[in-house]
KOLVO-426497 format. One record per residue (C-alpha): residue in three letters; chain; z, y, x. Coordinates in nm, 2 decimals, always signed. Example, Ala and Ser with C-alpha at 12.3 -4.5 7.8 and 13.67 -1.06 7.14 Angstrom:
<nodes>
(node ALA; A; (+0.78; -0.45; +1.23))
(node SER; A; (+0.71; -0.11; +1.37))
</nodes>
This chain:
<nodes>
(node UNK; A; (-5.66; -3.40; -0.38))
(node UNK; A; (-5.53; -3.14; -0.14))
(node UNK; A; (-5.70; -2.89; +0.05))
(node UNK; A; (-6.06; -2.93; +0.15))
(node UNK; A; (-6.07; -3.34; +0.03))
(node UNK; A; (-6.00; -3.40; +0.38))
(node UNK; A; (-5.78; -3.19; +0.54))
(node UNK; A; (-5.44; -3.34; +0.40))
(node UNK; A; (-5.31; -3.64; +0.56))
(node UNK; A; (-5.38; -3.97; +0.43))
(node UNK; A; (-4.98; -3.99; +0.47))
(node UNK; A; (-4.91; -3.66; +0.31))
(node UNK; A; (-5.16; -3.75; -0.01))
(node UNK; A; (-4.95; -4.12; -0.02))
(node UNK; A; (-4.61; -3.90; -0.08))
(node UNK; A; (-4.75; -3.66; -0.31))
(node UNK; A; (-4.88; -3.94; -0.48))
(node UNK; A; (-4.55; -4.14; -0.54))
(node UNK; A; (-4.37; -3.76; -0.60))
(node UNK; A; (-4.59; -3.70; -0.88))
(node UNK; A; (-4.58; -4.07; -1.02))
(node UNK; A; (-4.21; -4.03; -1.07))
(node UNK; A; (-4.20; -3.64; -1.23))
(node UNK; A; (-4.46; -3.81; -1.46))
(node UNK; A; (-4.15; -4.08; -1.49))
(node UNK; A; (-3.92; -3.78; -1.55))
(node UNK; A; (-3.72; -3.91; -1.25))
(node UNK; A; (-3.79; -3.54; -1.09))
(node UNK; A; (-3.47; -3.62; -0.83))
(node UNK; A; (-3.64; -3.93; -0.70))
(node UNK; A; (-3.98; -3.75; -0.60))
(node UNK; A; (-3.75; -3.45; -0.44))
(node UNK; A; (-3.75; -3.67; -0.05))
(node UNK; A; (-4.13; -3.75; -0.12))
(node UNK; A; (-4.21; -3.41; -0.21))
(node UNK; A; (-4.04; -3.28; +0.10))
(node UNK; A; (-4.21; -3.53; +0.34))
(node UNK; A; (-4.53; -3.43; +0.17))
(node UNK; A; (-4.47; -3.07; +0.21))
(node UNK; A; (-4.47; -3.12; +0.60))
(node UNK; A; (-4.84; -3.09; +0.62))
(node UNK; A; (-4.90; -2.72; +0.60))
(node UNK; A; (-5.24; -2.82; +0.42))
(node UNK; A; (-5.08; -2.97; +0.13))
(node UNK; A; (-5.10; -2.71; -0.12))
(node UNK; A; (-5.05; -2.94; -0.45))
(node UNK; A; (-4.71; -3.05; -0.28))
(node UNK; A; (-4.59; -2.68; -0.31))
(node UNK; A; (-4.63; -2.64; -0.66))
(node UNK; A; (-4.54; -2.96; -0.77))
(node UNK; A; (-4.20; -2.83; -0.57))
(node UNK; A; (-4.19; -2.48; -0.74))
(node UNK; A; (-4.16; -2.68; -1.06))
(node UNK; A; (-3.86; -2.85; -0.98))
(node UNK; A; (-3.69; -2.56; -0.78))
(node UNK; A; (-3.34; -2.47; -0.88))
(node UNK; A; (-3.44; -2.15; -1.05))
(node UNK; A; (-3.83; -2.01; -1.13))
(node UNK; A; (-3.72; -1.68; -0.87))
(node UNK; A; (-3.72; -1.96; -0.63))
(node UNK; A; (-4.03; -2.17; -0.78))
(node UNK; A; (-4.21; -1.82; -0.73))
(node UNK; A; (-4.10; -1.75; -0.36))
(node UNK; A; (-4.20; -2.08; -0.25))
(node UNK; A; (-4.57; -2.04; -0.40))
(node UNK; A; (-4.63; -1.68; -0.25))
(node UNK; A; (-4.50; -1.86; +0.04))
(node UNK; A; (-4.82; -2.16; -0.05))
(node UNK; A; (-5.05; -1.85; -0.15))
(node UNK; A; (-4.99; -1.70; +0.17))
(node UNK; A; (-5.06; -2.04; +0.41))
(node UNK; A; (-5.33; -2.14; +0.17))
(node UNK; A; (-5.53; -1.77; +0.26))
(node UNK; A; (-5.46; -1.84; +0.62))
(node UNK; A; (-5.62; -2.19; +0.58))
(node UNK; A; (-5.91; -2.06; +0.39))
(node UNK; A; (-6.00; -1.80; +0.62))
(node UNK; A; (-6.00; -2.03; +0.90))
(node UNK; A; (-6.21; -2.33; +0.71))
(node UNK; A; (-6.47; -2.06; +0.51))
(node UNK; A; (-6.47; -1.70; +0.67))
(node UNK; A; (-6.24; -1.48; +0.81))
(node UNK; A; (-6.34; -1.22; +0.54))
(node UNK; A; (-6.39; -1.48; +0.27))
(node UNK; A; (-6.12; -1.26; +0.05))
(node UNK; A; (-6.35; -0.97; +0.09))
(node UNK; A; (-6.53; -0.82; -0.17))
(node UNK; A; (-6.89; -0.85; -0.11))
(node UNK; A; (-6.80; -1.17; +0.06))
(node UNK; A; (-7.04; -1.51; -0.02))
(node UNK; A; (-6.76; -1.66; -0.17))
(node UNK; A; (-6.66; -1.41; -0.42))
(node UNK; A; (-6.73; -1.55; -0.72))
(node UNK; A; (-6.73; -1.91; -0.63))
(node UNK; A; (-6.37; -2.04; -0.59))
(node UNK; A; (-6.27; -2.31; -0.77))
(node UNK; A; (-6.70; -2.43; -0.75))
(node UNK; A; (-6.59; -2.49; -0.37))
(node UNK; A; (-6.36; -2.78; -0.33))
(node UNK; A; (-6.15; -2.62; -0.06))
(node UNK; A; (-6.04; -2.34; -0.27))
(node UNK; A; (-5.89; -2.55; -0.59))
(node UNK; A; (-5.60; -2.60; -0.43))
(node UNK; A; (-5.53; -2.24; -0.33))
(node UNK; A; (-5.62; -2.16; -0.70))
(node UNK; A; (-5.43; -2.41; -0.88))
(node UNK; A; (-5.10; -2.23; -0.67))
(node UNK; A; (-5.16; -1.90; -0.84))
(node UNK; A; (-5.21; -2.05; -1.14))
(node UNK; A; (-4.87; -2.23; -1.09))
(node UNK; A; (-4.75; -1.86; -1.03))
(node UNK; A; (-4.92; -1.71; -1.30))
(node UNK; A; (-4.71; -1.92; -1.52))
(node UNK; A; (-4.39; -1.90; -1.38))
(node UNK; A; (-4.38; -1.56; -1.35))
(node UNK; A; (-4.45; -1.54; -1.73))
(node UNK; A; (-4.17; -1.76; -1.77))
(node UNK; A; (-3.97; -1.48; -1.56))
(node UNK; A; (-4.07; -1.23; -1.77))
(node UNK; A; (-4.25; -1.06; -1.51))
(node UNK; A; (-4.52; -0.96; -1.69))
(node UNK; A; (-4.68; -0.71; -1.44))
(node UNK; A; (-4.68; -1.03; -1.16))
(node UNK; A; (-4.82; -1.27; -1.36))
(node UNK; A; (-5.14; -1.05; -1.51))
(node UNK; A; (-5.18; -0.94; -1.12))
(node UNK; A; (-5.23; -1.30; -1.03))
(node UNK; A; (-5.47; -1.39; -1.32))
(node UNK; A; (-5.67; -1.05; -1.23))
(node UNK; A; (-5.71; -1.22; -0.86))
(node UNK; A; (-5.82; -1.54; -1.00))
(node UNK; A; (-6.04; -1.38; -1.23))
(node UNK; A; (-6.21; -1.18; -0.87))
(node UNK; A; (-6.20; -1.52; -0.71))
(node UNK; A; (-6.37; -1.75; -1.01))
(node UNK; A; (-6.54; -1.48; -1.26))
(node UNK; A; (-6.66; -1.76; -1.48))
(node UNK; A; (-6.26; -1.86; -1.52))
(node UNK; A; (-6.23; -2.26; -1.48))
(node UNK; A; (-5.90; -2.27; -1.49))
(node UNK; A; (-5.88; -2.07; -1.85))
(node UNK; A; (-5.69; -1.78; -1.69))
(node UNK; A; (-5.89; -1.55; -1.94))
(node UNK; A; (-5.68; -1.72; -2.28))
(node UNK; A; (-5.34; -1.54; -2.12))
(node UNK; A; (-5.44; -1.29; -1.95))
(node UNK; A; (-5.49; -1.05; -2.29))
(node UNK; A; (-5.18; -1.12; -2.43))
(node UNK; A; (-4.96; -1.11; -2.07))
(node UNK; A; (-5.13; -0.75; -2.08))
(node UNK; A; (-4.99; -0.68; -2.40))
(node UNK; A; (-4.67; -0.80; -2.25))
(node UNK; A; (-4.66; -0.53; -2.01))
(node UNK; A; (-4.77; -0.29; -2.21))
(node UNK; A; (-5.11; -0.26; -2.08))
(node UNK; A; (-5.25; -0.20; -2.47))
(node UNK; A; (-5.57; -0.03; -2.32))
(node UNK; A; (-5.63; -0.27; -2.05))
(node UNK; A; (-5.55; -0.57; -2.30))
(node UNK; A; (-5.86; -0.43; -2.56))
(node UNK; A; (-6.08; -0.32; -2.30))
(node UNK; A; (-6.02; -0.72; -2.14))
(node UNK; A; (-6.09; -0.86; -2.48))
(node UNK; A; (-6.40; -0.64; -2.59))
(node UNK; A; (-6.60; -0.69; -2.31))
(node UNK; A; (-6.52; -1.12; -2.36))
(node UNK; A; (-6.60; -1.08; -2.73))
(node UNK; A; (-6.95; -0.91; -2.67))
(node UNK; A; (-7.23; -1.15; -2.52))
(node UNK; A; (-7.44; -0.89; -2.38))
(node UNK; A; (-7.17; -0.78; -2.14))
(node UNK; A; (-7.22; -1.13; -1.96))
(node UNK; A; (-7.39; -1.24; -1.64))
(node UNK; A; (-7.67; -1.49; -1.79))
(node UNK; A; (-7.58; -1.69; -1.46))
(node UNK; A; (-7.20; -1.73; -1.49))
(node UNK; A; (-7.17; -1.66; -1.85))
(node UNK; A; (-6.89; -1.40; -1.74))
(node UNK; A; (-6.85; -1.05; -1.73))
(node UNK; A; (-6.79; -0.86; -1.36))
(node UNK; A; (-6.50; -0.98; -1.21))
(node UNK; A; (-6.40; -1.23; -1.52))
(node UNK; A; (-6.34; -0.91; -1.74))
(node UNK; A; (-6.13; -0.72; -1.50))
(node UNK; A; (-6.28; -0.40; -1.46))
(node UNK; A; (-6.08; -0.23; -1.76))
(node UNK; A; (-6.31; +0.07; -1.90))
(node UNK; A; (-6.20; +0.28; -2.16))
(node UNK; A; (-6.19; +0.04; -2.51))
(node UNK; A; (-6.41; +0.18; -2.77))
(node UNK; A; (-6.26; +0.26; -3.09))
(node UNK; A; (-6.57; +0.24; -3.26))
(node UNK; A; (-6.59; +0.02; -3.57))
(node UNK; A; (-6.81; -0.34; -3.54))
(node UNK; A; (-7.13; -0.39; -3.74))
(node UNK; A; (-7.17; -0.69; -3.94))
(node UNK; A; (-7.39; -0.85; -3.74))
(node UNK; A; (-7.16; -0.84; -3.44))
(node UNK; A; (-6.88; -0.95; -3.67))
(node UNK; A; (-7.09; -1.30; -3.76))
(node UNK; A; (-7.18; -1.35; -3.41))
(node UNK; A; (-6.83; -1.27; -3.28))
(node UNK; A; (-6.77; -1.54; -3.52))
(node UNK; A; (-7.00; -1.82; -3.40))
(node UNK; A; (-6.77; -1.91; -3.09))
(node UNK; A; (-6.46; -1.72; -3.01))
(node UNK; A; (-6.13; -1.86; -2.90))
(node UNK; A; (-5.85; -1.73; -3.15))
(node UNK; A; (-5.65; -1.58; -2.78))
(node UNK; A; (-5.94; -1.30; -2.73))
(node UNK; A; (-5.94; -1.15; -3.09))
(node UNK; A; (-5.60; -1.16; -3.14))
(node UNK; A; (-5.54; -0.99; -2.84))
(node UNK; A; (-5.81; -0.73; -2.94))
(node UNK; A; (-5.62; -0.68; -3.32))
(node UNK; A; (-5.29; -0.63; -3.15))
(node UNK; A; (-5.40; -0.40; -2.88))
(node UNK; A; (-5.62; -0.20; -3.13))
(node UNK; A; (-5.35; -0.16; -3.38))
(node UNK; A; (-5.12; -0.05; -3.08))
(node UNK; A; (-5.31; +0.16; -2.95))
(node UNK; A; (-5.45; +0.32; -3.26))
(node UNK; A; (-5.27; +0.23; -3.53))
(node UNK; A; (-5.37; +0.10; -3.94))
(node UNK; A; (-5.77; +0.19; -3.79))
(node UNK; A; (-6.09; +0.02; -3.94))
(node UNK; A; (-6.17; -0.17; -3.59))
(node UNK; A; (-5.77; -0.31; -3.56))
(node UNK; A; (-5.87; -0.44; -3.95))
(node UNK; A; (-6.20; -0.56; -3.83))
(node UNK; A; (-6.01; -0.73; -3.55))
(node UNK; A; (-5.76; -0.90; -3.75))
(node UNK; A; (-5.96; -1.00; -4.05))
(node UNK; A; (-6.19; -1.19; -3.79))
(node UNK; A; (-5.86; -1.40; -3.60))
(node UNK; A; (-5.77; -1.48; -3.93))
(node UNK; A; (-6.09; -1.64; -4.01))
(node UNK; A; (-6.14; -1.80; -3.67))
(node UNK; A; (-5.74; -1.96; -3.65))
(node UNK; A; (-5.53; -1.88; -3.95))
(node UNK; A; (-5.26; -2.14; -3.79))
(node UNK; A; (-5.13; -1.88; -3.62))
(node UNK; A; (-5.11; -1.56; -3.90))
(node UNK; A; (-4.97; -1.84; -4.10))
(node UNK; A; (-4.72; -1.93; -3.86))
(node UNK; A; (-4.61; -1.58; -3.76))
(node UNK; A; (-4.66; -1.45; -4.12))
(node UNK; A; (-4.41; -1.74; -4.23))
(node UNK; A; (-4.18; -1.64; -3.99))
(node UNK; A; (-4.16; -1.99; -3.82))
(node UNK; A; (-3.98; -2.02; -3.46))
(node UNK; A; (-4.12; -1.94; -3.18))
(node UNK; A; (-4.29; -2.25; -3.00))
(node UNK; A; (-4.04; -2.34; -2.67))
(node UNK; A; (-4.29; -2.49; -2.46))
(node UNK; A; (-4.68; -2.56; -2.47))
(node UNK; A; (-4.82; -2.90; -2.55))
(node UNK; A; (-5.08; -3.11; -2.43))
(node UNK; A; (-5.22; -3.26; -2.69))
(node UNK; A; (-5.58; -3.30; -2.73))
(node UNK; A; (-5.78; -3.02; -2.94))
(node UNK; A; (-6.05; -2.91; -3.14))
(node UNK; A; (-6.16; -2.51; -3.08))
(node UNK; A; (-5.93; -2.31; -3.29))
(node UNK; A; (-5.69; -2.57; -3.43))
(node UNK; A; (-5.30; -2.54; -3.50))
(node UNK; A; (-5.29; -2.72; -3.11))
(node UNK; A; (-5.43; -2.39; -2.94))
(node UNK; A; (-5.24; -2.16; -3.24))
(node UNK; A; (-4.94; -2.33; -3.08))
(node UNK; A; (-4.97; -2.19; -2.74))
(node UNK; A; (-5.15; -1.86; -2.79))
(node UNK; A; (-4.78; -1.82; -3.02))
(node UNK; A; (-4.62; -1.94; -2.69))
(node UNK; A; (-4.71; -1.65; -2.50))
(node UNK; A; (-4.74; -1.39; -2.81))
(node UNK; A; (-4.57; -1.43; -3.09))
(node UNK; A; (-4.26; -1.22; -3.05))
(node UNK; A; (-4.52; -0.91; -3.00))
(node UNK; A; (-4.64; -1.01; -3.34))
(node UNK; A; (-4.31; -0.98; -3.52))
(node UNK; A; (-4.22; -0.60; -3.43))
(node UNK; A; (-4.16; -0.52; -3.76))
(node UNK; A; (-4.46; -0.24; -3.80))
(node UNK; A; (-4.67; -0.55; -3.70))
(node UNK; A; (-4.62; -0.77; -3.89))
(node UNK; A; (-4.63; -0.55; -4.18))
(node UNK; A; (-4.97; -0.48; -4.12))
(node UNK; A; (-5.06; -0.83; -4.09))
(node UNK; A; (-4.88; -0.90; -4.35))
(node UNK; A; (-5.09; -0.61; -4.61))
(node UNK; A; (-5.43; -0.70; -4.57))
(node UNK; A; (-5.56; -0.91; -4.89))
(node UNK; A; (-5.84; -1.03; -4.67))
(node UNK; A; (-5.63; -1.19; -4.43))
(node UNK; A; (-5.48; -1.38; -4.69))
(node UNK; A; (-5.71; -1.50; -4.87))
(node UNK; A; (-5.78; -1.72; -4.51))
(node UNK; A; (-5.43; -1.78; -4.46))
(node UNK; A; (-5.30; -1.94; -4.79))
(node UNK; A; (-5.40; -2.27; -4.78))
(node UNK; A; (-5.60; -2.49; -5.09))
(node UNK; A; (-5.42; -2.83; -5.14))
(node UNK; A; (-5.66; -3.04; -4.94))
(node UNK; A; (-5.74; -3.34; -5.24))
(node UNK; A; (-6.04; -3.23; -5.36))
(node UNK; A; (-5.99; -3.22; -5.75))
(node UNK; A; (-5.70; -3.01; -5.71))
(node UNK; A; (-5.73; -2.61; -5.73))
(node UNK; A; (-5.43; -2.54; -5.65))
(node UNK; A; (-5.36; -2.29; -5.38))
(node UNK; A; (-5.06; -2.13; -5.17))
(node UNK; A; (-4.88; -1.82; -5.35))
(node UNK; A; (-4.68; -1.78; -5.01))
(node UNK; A; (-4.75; -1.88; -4.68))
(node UNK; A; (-4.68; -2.20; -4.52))
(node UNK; A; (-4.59; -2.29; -4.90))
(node UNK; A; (-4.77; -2.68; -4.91))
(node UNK; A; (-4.68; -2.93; -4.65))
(node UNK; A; (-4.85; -3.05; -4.36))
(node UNK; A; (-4.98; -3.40; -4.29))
(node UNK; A; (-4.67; -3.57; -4.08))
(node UNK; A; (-5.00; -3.73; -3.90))
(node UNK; A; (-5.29; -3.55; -3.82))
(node UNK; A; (-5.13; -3.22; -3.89))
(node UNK; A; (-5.45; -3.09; -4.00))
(node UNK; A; (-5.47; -3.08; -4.37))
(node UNK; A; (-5.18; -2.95; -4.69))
(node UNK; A; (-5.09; -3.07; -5.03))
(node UNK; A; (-4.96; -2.88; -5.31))
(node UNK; A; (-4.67; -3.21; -5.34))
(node UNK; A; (-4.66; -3.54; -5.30))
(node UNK; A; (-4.86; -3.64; -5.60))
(node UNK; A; (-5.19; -3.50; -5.43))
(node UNK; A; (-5.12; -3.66; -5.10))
(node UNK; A; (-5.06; -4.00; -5.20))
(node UNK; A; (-5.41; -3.98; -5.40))
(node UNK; A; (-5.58; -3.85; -5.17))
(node UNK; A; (-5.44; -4.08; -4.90))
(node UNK; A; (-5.73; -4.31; -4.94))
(node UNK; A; (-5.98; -4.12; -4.83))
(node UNK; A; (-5.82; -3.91; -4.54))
(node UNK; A; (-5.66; -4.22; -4.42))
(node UNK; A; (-5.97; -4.28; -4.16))
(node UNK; A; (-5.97; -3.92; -4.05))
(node UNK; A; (-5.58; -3.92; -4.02))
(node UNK; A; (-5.57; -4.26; -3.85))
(node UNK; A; (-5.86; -4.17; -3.58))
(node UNK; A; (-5.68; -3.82; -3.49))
(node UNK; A; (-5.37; -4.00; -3.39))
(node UNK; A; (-5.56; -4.28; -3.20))
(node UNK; A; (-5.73; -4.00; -3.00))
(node UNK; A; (-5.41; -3.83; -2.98))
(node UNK; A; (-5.27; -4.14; -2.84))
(node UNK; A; (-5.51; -4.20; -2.58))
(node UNK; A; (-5.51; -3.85; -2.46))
(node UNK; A; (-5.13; -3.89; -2.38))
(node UNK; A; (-5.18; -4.17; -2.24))
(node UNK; A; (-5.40; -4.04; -1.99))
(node UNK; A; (-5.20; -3.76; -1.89))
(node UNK; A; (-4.93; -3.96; -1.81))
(node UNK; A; (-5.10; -4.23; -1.62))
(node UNK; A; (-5.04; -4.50; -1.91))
(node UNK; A; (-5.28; -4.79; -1.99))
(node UNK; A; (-5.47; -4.76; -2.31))
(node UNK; A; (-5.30; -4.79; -2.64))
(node UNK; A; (-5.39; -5.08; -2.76))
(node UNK; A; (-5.65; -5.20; -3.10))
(node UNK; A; (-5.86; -4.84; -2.96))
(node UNK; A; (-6.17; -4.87; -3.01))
(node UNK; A; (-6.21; -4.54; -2.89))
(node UNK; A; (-6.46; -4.53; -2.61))
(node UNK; A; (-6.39; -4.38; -2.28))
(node UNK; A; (-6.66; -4.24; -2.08))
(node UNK; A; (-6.66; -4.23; -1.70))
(node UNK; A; (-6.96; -4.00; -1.55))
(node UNK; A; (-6.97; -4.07; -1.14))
(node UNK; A; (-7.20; -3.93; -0.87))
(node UNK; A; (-7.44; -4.21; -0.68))
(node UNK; A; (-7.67; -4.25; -0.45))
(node UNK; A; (-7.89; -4.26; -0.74))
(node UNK; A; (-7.82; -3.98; -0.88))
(node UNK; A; (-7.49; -3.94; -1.19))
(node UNK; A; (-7.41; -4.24; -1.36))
(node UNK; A; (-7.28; -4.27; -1.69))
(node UNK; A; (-7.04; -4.53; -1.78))
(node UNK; A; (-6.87; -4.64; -2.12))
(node UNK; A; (-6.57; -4.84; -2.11))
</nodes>
C-alpha cells in the first residue's frame, strides 16, 4: 500500500502491482516501464525502492532512495505536522504504528541495506539510528543489524553500549518494551562482569544478533576479559549454529534467506553470519572463540538418534539432515535408524517451509498441506479470526 492507504493513485498502485508481480517472476526488465509509470505519482514511495533494487549499480539504488527519503519527509510534514520530525514531536515514537509513515520507513530500511551492501558502514548505522528515533519499539527489526553494522564501522563502544542496554529488561519502557530512542543513546558500556542471575535471564529470550554483538565488541574493546567470556559463553548457548559455522571455517553466506524460522535456529545464524562473519575470523578472534572449553561443549554437536553417545571431536564434524537441517548424525548408520521417528518432524518442517515460500512469492498452496492458515481481519464486529 503506498503512502497514507489513500494517497497513491488507484492507477499508480495497478503499476506497482504488475512491477512487483513480475520481479517476484524474476522478469525484473519487464516491470522496469511499470515501475517507471508508477514512479510518476510523487506519493508512491514503495515504487522507489522497488526501483533502487533494480538500478544499475547500489550508488545509484542509494541516490534514488535519499531522493524517496527526501519527498517522503516533504509528504509527511504536509499530511501529519510541519514539525513531525521534531523531537518532542507527538509522533516521535510512533512511525511505522501510523499507516502514513510505513512507507517512508520501509525506504530507509531499503537504504539501510544497500548501503551495507556498499560497504558504507557509517550510512547505513545512521539510517537505522533514525529509524530507531522514529519507531523505538523497532517493527521493522532494525535493532538485529544495527550492533554488528556498528562493529563494522568500528564503533566497538557504541556497538556494546547498543547491545547492553537491549540485553537488560530494566532499561525498557514497560509501554513500548524499548529502551529511549530504540537503544540509541550510546552511554559508556560497563565492563563490569554479569551475575548469574542476569546470565539465566539474559538467557530466557535473547536473539543470538544482540549477544554476539556484545562478545565481539567486549573482546574488542577490552580484550580476553571475564564479561567478553561471559558474553560469548551465553551466544554460544543461545545459537551455537553460528560459533559452529565460523569456528568451522565455513563460507561466508552470499545472500540472506527467507525461509521461515524458529528464535535462534541455523535460519537466523545464517544472516547474523551475513552481516558479521568476516569480523569473526580476524585471526585474534577467532582464536578466542576458538579456546574456551565452555563454548565447546555447546558447539560440538551429539549424534541426534537417541541410543547413540557419540559426539563431535571437531566442529561441524557429523552431517546435517539434507531436510530439516535441524538435527546431526555421527554416519549414516544412525540416520537411517533413526529415520523412523524424525521422519514426522522432518516431513512437517519442510511442508511449513514450503508454504512459507509459497507465500512470499504469491504461489498457491503446496498441495496434500494440511497445514492450517489463519487469516485474522478487522469487522464491524470487532477482529475476526479465520482458519483456512
Amino acid at each position: 500500500m503506498g503512502l497514507g492507504g489513500g494517497l497513491v493513485s488507484q492507477e499508480s498502485a495497478r503499476n506497482l502491482d504488475i512491477a512487483e508481480d513480475f520481479c517476484n517472476r524474476r522478469k525484473p526488465e519487464q516491470a522496469l516501464p511499470y515501475l517507471m509509470k508508477a514512479m510518476e505519482d510523487p506519493h508512491n514511495l514503495d515504487a522507489y525502492v522497488q526501483m533502487a533494487f533494480l538500478m544499475p549499480t547500489i550508488p545509484e539504488g542509494i541516490k534514488l532512495l535519499e531522493k524517496a527519503e527526501a519527498g517522503g519527509r516533504v509528504i509527511l510534514k504536509h499530511y501529519l505536522s510541519p514539525t513531525c520530525f521534531d523531537d518532542g514531536n507527538e509522533y516521535i515514537g510512533q512511525f511505522w504504528t501510523l499507516l502514513e509513515t510505513r512507507p517512508y520507513m520501509r525506504v530507509l530500511q531499503a537504504k539501510v541495506r544497500l548501503a551495507f551492501e556498499n560497504k558504507d558502514y557509517n550510512k547505513s548505522a545512521a539510517t537505522m539510528i533514525e529509524m530507531l528515533r522514529l519507531c523505538p519499539a523497532d517493527n521493522l527489526g532494525q535493532r538485529d543489524w544495527l550492533g554488528s553494522v556498528l562493529l563494522q564501522a568500528g564503533r566497538n563502544a557504541d556497538a556494546l553500549s547498543f547491545a547492553q542496554v537491549w540485553l537488560d529488561p530494566d532499561r525498557r519502557d514497560p509501554e513500548t518494551c524499548s529502551p529511549p530512542r530504540g537503544g540509541c543513546t550510546f552511554e559508556p558500556p560497563s565492563q563490569t562482569p554479569l551475575t548469574k542471575e542476569f546470565i539465566e535471564k539474559i538467557k530466557q529470550r535473547v536473539d543470538e544478533s544482540m549477544v554476539y554483538t556484545a562478545a565481539l565488541a567486549a573482546f574488542k574493546l577490552w580484550g580476553d576479559c571475564e564479561l567478553a567470556r561471559q558474553y560469548l559463553r551465553i551466544a554460544a548457548w543461545v545459537n551455537p549454529f553460528v560459533l559452529a559455522k565460523i569456528l568451522a571455517k565455513v563460507e561466508r553466506p552470499k545472500s540472506l534467506n527467507n525461509t521461515p524460522r524458529s528464535l535462534n535456529g541455523p535460519e537466523s545464524a545464517h544472516d547474523y553470519l551475513w552481516l558479521a562473519q568476516k569480523l569473526w575470523m580476524a585471526p585474534d578472534v577467532w582464536e578466542w572463540a576458538n579456546s574456551d572449553a565452555e563454548v565447546m561443549s555447546y558447539v560440538l554437536k551429539k549424534c541426534s538418534r537417541s541410543r547413540c553417545n557419540n559426539r563431535e571431536v571437531r566442529v561441524a564434524e557429523f552431517k546435517r539432515c539434507a531436510g530439516c537441517k535441524e538435527v546431526v548424525y555421527c554416519g549414516q548408520v544412525c540416520q537411517k535408524e533413526d529415520w523412523k521417528s524424525h521422519k514426522p518432524m522432518c516431513q512437517s518442517r519442510q511442508q511449513s517451509k514450503a508454504m512459507y515460500k509459497n507465500i512470499l512469492y504469491g504461489k498457491s498452496r503446496p498441495q496434500n498441506e494440511d497445514v492450517p492458515i489463519v487469516a485474522t481481519d478487522f469487522t464491524s464486529a470487532g477482529i475476526a479470526t479465520n482458519f483456512h
